[in-house]
C-alpha positions as CSV (number, residue, x, y, z in Angstrom):
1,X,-52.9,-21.1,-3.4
2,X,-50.0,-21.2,-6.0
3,X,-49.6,-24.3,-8.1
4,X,-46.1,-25.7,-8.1
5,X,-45.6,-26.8,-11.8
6,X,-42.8,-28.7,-13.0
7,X,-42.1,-28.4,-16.1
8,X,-40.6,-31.4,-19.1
9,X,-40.5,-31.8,-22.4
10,X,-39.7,-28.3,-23.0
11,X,-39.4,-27.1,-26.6
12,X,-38.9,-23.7,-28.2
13,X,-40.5,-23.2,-31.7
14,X,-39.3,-20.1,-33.5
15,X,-39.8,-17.0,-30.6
16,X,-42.8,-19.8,-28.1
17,X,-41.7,-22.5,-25.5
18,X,-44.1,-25.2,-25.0
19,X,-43.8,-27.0,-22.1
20,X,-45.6,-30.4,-20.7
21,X,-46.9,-30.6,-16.7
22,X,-49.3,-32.4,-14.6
23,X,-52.4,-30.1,-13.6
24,X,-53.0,-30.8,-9.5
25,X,-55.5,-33.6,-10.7
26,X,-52.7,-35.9,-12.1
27,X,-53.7,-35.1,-15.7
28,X,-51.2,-33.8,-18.6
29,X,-51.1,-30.5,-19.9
30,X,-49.2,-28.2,-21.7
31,X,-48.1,-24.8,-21.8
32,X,-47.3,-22.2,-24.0
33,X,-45.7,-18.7,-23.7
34,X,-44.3,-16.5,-26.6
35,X,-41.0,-14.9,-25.4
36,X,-41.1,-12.5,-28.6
37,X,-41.1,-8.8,-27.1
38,X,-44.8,-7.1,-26.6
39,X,-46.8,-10.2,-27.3
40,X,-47.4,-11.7,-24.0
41,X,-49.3,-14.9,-25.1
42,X,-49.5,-17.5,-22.8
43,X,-52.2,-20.7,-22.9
44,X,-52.6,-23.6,-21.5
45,X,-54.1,-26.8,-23.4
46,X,-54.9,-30.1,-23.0
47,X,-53.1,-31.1,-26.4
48,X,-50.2,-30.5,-27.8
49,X,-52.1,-28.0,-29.9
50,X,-50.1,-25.3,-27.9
51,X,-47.8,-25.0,-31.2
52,X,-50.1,-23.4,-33.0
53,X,-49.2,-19.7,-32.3
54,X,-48.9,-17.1,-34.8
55,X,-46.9,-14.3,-33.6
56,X,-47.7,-10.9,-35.1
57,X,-45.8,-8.9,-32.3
58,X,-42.1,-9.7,-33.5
């Protein structure tokens, strides 16, 4: 079953996007994916923690 996520609040610090949805339970999370080339990090989190990545790939 795929989730159908809709994204708000999107943000892009330095080469990450973080991004703010509602999990299928009604609760908010948030979303981070590095766009930097060979890094391929991508979390999810309950906080807007999600800034907190350190690229070492770019």
């Amino acid at each position: 079953m795929t989730t159908d996520r809709r994204f708000r609040r999107v943000i892009r610090i330095g080469p990450v996007q973080v991004a703010t949805f509602y999990d299928g339970r009604g609760r908010e999370k948030h979303t981070a994916a590095c766009t930097a080339p060979r890094c391929g990090f991508s979390a999810d989190y309950d906080s807007r923690a999600a800034r907190t990545h350190r690229c070492t790939a770019s």
